[in-house]
C-alpha positions as CSV (number, residue, x, y, z in Angstrom):
1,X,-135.2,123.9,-47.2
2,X,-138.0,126.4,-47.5
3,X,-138.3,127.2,-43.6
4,X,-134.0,127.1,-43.9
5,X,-133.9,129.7,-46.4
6,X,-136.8,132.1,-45.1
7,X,-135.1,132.2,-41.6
8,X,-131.8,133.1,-43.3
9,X,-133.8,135.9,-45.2
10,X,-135.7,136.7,-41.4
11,X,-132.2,137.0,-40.0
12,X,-130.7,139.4,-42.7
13,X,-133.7,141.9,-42.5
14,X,-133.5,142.1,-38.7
15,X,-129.8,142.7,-38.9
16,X,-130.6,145.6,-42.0
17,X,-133.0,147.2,-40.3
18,X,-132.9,147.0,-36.4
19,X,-128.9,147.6,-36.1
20,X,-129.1,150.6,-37.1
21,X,-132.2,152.2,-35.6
22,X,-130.9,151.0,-32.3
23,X,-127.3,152.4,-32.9
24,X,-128.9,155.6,-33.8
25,X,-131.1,155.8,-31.1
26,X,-128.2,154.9,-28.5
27,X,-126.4,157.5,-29.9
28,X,-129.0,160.5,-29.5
29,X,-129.7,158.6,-25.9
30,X,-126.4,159.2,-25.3
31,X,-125.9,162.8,-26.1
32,X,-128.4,164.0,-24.3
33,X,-127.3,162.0,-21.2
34,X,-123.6,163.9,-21.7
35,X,-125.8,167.3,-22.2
36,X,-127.1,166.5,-19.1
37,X,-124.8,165.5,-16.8
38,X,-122.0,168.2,-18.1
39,X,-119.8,165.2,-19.3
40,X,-119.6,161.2,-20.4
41,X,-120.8,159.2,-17.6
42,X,-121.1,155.1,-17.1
43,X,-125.0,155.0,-18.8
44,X,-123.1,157.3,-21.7
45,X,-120.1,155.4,-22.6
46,X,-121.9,152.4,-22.2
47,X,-124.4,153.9,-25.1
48,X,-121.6,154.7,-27.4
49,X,-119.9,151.5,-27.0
50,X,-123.7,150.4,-28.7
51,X,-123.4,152.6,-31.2
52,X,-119.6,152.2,-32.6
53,X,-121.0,148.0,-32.2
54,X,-123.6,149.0,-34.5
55,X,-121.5,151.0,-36.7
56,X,-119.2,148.1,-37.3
57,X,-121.9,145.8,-37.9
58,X,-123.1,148.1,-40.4
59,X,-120.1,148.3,-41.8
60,X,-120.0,144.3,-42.1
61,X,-123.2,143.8,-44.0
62,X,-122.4,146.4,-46.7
């Protein structure tokens, strides 16, 4: 029951914590790749797709 309840806990902090550094991180990846290439490209859209997944996931655990 212990072990049960400390890997629920585990799984919640992971979730609080990592979703959103990597969204935010995707997202400032992603700008500077549009910056750079004068436009969205494949490697950009695909980072913002990450980031409005993490956003909504965000969104979820609030």
């Amino acid at each position: 029951m212990w072990a049960f309840l400390m890997r629920r806990v585990r799984t919640v902090l992971i979730a609080a914590v990592v979703v959103p550094v990597v969204s935010g991180v995707a997202g400032k990846i992603a700008t500077r790749v549009e910056r750079a290439q004068g436009g969205p490209t494949l490697v950009s859209r695909g980072l913002r797709l990450v980031e409005s997944t993490g956003r909504r996931a965000r969104r979820a655990l609030a």
